[in-house]
C-alpha positions in Angstrom: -97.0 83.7 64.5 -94.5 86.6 65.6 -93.0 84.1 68.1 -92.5 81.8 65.6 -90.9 84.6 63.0 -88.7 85.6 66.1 -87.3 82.4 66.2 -86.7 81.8 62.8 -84.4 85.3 62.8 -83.3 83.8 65.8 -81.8 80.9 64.1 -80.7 82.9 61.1 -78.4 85.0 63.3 -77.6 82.3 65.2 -76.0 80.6 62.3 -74.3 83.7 61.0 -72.8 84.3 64.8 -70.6 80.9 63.7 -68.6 82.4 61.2 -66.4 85.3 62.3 -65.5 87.6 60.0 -62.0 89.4 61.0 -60.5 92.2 58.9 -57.1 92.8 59.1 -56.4 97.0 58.6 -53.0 97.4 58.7 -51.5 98.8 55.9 -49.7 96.9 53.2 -46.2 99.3 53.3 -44.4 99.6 56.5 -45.0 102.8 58.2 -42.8 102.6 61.0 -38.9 104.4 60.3 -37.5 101.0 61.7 -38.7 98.9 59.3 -38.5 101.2 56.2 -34.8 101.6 57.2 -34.5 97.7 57.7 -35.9 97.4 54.3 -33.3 99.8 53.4 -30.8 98.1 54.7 -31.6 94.5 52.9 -31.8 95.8 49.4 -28.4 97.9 50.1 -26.6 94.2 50.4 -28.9 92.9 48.3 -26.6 91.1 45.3 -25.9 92.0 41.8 -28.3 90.3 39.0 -24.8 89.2 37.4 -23.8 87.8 40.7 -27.1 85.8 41.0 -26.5 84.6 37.3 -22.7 83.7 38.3 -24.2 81.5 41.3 -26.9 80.1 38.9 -29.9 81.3 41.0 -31.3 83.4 38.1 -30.7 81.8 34.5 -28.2 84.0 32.2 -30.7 84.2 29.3 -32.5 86.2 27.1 -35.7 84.4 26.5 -39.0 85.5 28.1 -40.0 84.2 31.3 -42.6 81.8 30.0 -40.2 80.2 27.2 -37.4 79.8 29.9 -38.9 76.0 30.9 -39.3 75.3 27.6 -35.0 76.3 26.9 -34.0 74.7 29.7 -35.6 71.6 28.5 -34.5 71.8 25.5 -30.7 71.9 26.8 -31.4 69.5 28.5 -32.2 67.3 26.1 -29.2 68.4 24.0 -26.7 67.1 27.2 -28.6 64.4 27.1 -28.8 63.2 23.6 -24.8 64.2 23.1 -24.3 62.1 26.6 -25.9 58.9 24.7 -23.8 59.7 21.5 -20.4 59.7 23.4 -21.4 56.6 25.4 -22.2 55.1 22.1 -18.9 55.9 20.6 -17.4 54.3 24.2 -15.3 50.9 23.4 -15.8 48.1 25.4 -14.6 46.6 28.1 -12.6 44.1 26.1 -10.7 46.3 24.3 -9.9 48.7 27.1 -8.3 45.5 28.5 -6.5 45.1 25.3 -5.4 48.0 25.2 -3.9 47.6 28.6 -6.3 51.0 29.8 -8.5 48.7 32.6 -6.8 46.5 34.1 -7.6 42.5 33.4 -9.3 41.8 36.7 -12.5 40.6 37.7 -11.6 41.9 41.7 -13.4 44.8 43.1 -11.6 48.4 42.4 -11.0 48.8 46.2 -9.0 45.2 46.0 -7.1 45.2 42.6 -4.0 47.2 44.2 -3.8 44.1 46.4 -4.3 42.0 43.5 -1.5 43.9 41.9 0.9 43.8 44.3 0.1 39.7 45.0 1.1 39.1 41.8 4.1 41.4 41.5 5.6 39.2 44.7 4.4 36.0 43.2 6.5 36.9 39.5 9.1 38.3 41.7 9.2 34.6 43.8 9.6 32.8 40.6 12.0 34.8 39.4 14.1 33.9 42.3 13.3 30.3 42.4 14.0 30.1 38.4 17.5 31.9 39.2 18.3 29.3 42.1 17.4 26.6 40.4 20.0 27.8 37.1 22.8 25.6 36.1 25.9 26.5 37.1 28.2 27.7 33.9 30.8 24.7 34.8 28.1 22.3 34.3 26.9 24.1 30.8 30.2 24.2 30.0 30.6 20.5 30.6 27.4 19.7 28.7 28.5 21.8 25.7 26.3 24.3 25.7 29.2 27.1 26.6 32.0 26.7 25.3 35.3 27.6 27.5 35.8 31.3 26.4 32.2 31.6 27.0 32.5 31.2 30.3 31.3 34.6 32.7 33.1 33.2 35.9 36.3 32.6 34.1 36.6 36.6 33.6 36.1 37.2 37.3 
């Protein structure tokens, strides 16, 4: 029976072997002069709470830690609901065109300059064609529409 209660304790510390237990004893603070004056050095440029708030890394407010989730939702919603309001309050389309604020184009943004400009040749063309195609003020003359002293060529 003691061979056997051998090997049992055997076993046990066998199976306790597995698991090795390390303990770290260092100490928590720095002790060596190189790191306490590298410390030193990193909260010397460390920046300004008001800084921080300026850049919006800590939040400019008053409210405890734990309610500071809870106010930043809240604002939140507040941009959000007076977001919905002024789109609410947005005409439409329609009337923007109306209006003559959006342009009456169904072309995407990145063509309706071209648009623009196609159409400002194409009036301008017809323009021209209209003028060459006029009647000559001797014939409107002759057809009674002018009378002589009406005549804009006679002056010249």
């Amino acid at each position: 029976m003691s061979t056997e209660l051998q090997q049992q304790k055997q076993v046990q510390t066998s199976a306790n072997d597995d698991v090795d237990v390390v303990v770290d004893d260092t100490p928590l603070s720095p002790s060596s002069p190189g790191a306490k004056s590298s410390l030193e050095r990193q909260l010397a440029q460390r920046p300004e709470a008001q800084d921080l708030k300026n850049r919006h890394i800590l939040l400019d407010t008053n409210a405890a830690p734990g309610l500071q989730a809870a106010q930043q939702e809240l604002e939140r919603q507040r941009a959000t609901d007076n977001l919905k309001k002024g789109l609410g309050k947005r005409p439409e389309r329609e009337e923007l065109v109306q209006r003559n604020i959006l342009p009456d184009s169904t072309a995407a943004p990145a063509l309706q300059s071209n648009q623009r400009e196609l159409e400002k040749h194409m009036r301008r063309d017809s323009l021209e064609k209209q003028l060459q195609n006029r009647p000559k003020p001797e014939e409107l003359v002759k057809e009674g529409i002018l009378e002589e002293s009406e005549n804009p060529l006679k002056d010249a």
